[in-house]
C-alpha positions as CSV (number, residue, x, y, z in Angstrom):
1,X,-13.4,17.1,-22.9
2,X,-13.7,17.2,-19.1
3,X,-12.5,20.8,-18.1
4,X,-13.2,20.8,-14.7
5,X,-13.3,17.8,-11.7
6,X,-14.5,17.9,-8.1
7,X,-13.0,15.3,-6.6
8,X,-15.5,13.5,-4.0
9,X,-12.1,12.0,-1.9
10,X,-9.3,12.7,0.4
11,X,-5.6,12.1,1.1
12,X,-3.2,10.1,-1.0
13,X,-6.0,9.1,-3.4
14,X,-7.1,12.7,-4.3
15,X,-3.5,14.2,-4.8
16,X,-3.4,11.3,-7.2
17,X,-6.4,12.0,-9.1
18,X,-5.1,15.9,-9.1
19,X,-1.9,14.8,-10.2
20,X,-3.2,13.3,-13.0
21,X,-5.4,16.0,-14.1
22,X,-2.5,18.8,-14.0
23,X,-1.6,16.4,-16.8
24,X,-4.3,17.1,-18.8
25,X,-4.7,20.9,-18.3
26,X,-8.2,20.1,-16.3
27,X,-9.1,21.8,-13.3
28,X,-9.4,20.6,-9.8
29,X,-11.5,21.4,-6.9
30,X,-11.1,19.6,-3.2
31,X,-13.4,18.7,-1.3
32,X,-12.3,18.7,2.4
33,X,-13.5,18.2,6.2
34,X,-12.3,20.5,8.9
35,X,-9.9,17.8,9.9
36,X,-8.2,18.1,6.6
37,X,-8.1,21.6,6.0
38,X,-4.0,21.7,6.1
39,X,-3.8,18.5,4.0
40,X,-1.7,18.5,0.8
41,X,-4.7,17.6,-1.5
42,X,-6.3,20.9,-0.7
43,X,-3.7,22.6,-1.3
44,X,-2.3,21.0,-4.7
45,X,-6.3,21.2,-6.3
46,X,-6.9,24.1,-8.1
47,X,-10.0,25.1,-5.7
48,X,-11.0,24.2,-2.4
49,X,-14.7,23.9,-0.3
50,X,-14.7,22.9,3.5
51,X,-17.7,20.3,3.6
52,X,-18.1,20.6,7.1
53,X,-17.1,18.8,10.2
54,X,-14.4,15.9,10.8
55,X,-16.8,13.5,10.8
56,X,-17.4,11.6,7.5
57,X,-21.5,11.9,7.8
58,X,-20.8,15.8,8.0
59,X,-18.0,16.0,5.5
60,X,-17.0,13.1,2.6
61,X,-20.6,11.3,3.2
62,X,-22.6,14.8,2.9
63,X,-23.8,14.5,-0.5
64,X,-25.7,17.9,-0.2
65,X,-22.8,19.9,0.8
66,X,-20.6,18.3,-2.4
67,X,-23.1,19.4,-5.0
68,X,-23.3,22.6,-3.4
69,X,-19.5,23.2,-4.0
70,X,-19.5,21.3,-7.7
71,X,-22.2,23.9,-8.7
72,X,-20.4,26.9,-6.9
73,X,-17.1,25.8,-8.7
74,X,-18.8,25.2,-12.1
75,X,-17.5,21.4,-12.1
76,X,-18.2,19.7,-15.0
77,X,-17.7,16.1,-13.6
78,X,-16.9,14.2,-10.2
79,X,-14.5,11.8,-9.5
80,X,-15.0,9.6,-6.9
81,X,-11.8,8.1,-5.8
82,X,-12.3,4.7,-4.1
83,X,-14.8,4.2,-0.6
84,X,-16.9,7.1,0.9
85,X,-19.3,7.5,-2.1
86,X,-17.3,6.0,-5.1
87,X,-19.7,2.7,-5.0
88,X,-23.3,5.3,-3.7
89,X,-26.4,3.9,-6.6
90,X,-27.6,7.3,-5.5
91,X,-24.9,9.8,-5.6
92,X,-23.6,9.1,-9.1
93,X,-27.6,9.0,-10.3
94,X,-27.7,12.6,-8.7
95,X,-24.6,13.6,-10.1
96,X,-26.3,12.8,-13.6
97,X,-29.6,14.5,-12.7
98,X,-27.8,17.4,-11.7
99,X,-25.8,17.5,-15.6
100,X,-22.8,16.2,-14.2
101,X,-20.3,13.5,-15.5
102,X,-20.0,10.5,-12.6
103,X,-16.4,9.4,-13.8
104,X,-17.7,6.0,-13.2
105,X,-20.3,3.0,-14.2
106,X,-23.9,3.6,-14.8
107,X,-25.8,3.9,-11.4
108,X,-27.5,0.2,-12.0
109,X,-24.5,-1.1,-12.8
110,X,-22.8,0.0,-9.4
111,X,-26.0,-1.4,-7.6
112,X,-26.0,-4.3,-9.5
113,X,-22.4,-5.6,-8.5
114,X,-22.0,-3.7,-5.2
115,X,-24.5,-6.0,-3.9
116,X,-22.7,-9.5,-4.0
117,X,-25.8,-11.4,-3.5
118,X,-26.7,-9.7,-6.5
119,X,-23.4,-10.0,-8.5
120,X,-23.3,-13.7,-7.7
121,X,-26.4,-14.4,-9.4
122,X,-25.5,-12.0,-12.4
123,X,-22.0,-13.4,-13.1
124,X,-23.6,-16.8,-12.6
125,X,-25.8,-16.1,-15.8
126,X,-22.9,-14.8,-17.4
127,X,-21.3,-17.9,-17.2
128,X,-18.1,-17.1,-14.3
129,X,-17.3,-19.9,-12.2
130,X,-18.5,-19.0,-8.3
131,X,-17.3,-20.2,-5.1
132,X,-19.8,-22.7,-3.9
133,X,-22.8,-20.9,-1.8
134,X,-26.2,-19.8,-1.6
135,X,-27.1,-16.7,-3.8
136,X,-29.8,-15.7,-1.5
137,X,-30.2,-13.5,1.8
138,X,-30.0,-15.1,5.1
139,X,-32.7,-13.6,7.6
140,X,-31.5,-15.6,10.6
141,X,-29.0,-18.1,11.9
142,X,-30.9,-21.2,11.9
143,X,-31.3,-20.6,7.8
144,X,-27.4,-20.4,7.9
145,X,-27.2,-23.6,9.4
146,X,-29.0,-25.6,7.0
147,X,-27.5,-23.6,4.4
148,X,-24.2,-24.5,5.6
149,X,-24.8,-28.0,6.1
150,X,-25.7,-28.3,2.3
151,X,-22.8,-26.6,1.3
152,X,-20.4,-28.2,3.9
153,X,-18.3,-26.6,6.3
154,X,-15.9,-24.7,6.3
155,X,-17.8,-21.7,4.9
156,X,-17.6,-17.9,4.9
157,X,-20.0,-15.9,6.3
158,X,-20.6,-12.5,4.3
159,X,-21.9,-9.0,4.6
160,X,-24.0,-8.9,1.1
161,X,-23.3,-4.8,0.8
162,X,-20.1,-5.3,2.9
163,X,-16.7,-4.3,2.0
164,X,-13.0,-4.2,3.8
165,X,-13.7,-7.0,5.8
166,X,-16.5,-5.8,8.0
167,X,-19.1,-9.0,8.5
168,X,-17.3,-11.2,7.3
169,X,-16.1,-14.4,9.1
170,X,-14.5,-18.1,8.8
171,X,-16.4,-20.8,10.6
172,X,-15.8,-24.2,10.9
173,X,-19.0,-25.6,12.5
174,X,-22.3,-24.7,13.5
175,X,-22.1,-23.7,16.9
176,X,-19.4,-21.0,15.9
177,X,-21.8,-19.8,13.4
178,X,-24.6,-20.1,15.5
179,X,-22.5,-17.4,17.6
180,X,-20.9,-15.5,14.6
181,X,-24.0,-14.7,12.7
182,X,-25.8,-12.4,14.6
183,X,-22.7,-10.1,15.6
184,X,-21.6,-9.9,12.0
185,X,-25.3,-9.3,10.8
186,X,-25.3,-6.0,13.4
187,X,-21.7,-4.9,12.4
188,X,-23.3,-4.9,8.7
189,X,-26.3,-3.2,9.3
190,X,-24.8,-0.3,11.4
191,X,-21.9,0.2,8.3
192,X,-23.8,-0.5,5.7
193,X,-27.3,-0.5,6.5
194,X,-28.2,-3.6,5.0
195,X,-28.1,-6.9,7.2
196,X,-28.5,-9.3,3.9
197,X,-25.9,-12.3,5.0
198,X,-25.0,-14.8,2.8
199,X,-22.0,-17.8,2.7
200,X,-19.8,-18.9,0.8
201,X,-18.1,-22.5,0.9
202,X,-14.1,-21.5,2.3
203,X,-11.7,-22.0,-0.4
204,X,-8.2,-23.7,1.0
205,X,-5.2,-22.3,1.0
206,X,-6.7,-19.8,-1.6
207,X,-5.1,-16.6,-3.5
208,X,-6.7,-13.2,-4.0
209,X,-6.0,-12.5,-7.6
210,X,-7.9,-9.5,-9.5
211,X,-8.1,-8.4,-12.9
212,X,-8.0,-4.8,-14.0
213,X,-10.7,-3.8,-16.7
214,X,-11.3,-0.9,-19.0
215,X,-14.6,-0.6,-21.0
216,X,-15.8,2.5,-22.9
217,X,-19.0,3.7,-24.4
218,X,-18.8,1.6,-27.7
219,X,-19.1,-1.5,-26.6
220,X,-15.0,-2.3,-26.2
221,X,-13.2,-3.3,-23.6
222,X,-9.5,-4.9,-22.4
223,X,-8.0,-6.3,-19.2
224,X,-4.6,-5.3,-18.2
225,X,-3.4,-8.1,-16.4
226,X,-3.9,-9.3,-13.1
227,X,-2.7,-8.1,-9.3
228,X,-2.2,-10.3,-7.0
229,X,-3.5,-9.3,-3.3
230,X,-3.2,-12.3,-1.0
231,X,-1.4,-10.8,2.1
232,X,-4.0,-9.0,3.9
233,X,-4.8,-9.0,8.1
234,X,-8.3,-8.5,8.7
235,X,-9.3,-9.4,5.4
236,X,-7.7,-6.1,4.3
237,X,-4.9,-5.9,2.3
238,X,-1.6,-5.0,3.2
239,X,0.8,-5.7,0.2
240,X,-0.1,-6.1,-3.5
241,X,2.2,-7.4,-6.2
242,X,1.6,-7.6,-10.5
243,X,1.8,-9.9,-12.0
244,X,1.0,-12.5,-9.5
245,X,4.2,-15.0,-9.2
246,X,1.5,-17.9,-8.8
247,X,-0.3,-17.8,-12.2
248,X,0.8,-19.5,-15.6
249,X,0.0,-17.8,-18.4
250,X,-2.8,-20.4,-19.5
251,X,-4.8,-19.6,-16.3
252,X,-4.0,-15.9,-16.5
253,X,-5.7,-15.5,-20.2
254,X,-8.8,-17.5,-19.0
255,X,-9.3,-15.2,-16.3
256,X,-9.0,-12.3,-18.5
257,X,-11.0,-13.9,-20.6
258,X,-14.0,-14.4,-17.4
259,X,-13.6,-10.8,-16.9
260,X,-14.1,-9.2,-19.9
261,X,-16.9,-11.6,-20.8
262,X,-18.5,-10.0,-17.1
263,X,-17.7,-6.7,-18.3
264,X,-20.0,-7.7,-21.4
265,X,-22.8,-8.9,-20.0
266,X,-23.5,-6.2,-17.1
267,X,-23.2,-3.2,-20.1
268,X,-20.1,-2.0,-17.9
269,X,-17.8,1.7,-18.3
270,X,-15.1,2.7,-17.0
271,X,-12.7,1.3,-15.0
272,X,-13.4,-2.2,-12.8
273,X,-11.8,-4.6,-11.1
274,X,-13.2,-8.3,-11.2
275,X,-11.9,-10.0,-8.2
276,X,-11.6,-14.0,-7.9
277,X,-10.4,-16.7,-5.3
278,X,-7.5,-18.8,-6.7
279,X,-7.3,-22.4,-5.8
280,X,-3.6,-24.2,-5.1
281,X,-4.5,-25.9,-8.6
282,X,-5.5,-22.3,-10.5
283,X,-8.8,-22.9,-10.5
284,X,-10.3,-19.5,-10.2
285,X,-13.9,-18.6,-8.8
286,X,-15.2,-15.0,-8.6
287,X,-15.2,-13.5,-5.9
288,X,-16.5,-10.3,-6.1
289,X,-16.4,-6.4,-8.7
290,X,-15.4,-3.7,-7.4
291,X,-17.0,-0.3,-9.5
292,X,-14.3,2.1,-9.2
293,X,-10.3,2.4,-9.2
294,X,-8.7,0.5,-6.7
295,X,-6.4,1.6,-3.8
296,X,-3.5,-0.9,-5.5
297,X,-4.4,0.6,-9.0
298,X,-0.6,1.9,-9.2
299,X,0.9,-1.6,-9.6
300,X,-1.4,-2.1,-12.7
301,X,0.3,1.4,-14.5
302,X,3.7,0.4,-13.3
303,X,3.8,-3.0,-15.7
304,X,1.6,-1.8,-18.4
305,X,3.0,2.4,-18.4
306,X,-0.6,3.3,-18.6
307,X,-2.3,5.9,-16.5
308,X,-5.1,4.6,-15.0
309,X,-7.1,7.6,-14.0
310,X,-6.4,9.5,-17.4
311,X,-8.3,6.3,-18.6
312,X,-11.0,7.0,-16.5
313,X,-11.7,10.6,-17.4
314,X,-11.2,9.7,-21.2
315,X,-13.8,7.4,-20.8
316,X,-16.0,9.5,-18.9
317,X,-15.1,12.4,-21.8
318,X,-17.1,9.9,-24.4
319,X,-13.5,8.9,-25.7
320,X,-13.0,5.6,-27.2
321,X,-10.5,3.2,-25.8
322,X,-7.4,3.9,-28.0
323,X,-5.8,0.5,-27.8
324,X,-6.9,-3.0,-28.4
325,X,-6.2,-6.4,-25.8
326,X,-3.2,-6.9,-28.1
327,X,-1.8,-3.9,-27.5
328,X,-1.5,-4.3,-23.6
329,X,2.0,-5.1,-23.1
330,X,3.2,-6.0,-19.8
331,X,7.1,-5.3,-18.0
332,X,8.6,-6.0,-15.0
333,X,7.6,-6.8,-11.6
334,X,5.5,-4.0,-9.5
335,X,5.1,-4.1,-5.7
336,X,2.8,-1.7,-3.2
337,X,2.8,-1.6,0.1
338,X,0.5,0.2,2.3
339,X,1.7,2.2,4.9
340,X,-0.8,2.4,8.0
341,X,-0.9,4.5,11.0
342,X,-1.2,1.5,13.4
343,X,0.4,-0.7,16.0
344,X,2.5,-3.3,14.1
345,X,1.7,-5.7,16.9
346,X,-2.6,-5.0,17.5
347,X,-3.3,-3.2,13.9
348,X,-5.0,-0.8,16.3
349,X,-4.9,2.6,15.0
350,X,-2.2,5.1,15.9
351,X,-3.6,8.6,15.8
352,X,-1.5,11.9,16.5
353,X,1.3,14.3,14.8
354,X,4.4,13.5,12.3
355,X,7.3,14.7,13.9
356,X,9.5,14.1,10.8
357,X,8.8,12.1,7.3
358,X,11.8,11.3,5.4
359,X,10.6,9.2,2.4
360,X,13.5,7.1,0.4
361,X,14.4,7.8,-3.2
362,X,15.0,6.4,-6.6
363,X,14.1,5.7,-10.0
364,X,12.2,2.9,-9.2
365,X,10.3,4.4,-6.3
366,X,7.0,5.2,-6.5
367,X,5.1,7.4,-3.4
368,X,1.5,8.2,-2.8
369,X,1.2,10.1,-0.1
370,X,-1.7,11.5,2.5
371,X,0.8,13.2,4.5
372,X,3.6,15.9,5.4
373,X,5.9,16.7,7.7
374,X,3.9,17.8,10.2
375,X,0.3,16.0,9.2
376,X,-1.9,15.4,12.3
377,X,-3.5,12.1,11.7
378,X,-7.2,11.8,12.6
379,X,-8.5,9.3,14.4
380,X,-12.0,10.1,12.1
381,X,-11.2,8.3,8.8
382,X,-9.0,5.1,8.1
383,X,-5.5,4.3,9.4
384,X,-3.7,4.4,5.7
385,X,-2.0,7.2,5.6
386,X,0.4,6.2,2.0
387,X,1.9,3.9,-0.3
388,X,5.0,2.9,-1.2
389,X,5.3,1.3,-4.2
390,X,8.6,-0.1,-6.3
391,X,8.9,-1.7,-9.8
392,X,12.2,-3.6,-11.1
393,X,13.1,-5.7,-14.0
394,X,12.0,-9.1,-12.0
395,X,10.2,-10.1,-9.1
396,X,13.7,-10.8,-7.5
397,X,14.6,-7.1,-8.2
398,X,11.6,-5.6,-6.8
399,X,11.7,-7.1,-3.8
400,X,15.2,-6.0,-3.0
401,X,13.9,-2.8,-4.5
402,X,11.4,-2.9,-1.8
403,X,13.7,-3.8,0.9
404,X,16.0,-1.0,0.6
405,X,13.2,1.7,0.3
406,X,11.2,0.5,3.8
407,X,14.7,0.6,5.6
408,X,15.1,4.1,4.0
409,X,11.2,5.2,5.1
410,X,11.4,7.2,8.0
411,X,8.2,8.7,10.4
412,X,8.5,10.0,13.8
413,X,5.6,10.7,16.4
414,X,3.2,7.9,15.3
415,X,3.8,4.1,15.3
416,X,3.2,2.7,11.3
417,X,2.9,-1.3,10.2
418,X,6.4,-0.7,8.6
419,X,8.4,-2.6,11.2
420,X,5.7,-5.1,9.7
421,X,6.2,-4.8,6.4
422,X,9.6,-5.3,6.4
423,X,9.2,-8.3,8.1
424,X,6.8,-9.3,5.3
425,X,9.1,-8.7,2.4
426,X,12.1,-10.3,3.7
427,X,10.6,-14.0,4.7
428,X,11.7,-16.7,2.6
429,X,8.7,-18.0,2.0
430,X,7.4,-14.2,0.3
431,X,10.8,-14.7,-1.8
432,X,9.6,-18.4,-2.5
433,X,6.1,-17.1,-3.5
434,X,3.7,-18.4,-0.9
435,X,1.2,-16.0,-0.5
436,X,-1.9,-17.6,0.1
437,X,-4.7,-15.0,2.5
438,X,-3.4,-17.1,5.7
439,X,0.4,-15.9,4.9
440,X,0.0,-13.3,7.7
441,X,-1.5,-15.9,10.0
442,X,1.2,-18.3,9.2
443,X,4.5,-16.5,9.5
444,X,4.0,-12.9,11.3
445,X,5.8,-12.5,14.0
446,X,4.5,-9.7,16.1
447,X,6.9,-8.7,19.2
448,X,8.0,-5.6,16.6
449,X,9.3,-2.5,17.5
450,X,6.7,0.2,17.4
451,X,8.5,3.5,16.4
């Protein structure tokens, strides 16, 4: 067994990791930047090692510096959390070359799929249905016009190695993606150093619906059910809910089905997340796999009462999964919300110091947390600074669950989205279940109060 982690992360997401490994009697160290040096995940790990400067590229991207501290510390493994390096070909192949665990996929498996030129092609041969496109780069605009024009507009236009939204853009004719592609073909080679584009035909009035997957060393492997993300502004998520309140059960088996049967054909370990557009008739086309845990991983273990990142470091540890597919119950209704530093009204970022944090209570209140009392907020790394996440008996419940916890949330000195949020829970048409990806789009109202 794993007896000691570095965890390659920061904020919420690395208290959570910690949390769970206080569980297990294993050992943390933290990672930090100077800008993090009073956060609570250094101070709940075991261990701590400044990386260096605020900047990611001198801290949390600064692969150098993090094997330096796992072989100070004597780490036995590394967790990568989600972002920053979690999804890196080369930091989890130099975490293996250096004798230590990568509590992840195999390093071609992460390049594989984090390409999504690349992943269309290989879940094409496995047999997934895909969202109309072309499964090759585009060097230039005039290719994505007659690319387009054989697929029929409107398409997406996509960052292949993009993620969070960056490069990627609607368009409804050629002369908007005559302008659109070289701006988003920049943006993608400045974050991610690869300009690949590709498109996609655009889905109507789609859902974003994921499945969560677990597959060990042996050659077994379950889903655990599905998450529904839909509600998202800038192609970011914003809200998460499981199960979905969209899917019958007919179309959520088949999908379970597709993902395992992906899981099976890439050689895939650990824990995964398959990641399909849903279609107002549930037809379901894949979207995209993400290699690692994912930020709205806690709505999964509320329904199914498993720990997710226990899995992972099982896994990692050579264990085999102890549970079959049939023994993947699901109960109740789970909701997250992510709580941003940001302008309700601009989602621009809101940078500065918590005057006061007074978080809501309850049995059925869940809190992930990046902050204190206190917490500067750094304008260096992004805006989410915690989740809130509820569980009840129904959807119905959890949403009132909800309700009461965001008018209990309290944070002074910064401006958060959860004037927003609130707004979000309570419309009628989230009650009703409408939450396509244009939900924000169709009934946000900004005008919100920004304290």
């Amino acid at each position: 067994m794993i007896e000691k982690i570095l965890i390659a992360n920061r904020g919420e997401i690395a208290s959570r990791i910690i949390r769970t490994c206080k569980k297990m009697e294993i050992r943390t160290v933290a990672v930090h930047s100077e800008a993090d040096s009073d956060a609570p995940f250094v101070k709940e790990a075991d261990e701590a090692f400044l990386l260096g400067g605020s900047k990611v590229q001198e801290s949390y991207l600064n692969i150098e510096r993090i094997m330096e501290a796992a072989k100070t510390f004597k780490c036995d493994a590394i967790h990568p959390g989600y972002g920053f390096l979690s999804e890196n070909r080369e930091f989890a192949e130099i975490c293996e070359k250096e004798g230590l665990i990568f509590i992840g996929p195999k390093p071609e498996v992460i390049e594989k799929m984090g390409n999504k030129v690349e992943s269309r092609k290989t879940m094409e041969q496995a047999g997934l249905p895909l969202v109309p496109g072309i499964s090759k780069p585009l060097e230039n605009a005039e290719e994505a016009i007659r690319a387009a024009e054989s697929i029929g507009y409107p398409i997406m236009l996509k960052a292949s190695a993009g993620g969070g939204g960056i490069g990627m853009q609607a368009v409804s004719d050629e002369a908007e993606l005559r302008k659109a592609f070289e701006g988003n073909q920049k943006r993608a080679l400045m974050f991610f150093g690869n300009g690949d584009m590709f498109i996609e035909k655009r889905i109507v009035k789609p859902r974003h619906i994921e499945i969560q997957v677990l597959a060990d060393h042996y050659g077994e492997s379950v889903y655990l059910w599905e998450r529904e993300c839909s509600i998202q502004r800038r192609h970011q998520k914003v809200l998460e809910e499981a199960p979905s309140p969209f899917l019958n059960e007919v179309t959520r088996q088949k999908m379970g089905e597709a993902a395992l049967k992906a899981v099976q054909a890439i050689g895939y370990t650990n824990a995964g997340t398959l990641e399909f557009l849903v279609d107002e008739n549930q037809d379901f086309f894949f979207l995209e796999m993400n290699t690692r845990l994912q930020v709205e991983h806690p709505v999964t273990e509320e329904i199914t009462g498993l720990d997710l990142v226990e899995q992972q470091i099982l896994i990692a540890s050579g264990e085999k999964l102890a549970f079959t597919q049939q023994d993947v119950k699901r109960s109740g209704h789970a909701i997250e919300v992510r709580i941003y530093a940001e302008d309700p009204n601009t989602f621009f970022p809101s940078p500065g110091k918590i005057t006061d944090l007074k978080l809501p209570e309850g049995n059925n209140v869940r809190h992930e947390l990046a902050i204190h009392s206190a917490s500067i907020v750094s304008p260096f790394y992004d805006p989410m600074i915690a989740k809130l996440v509820v569980k009840g008996a129904s959807r119905n419940e959890a949403i009132e669950e909800m309700k009461d916890a965001l008018d209990n949330y309290e944070i002074t000195g910064i401006k958060t989205n959860i004037p927003m949020l609130k707004q979000i829970i309570s419309h009628e048409a989230f009650a009703n279940g409408d939450t396509t990806t244009d939900y924000i789009e169709k009934y946000y109202k900004k005008s919100l109060p920004t304290t």
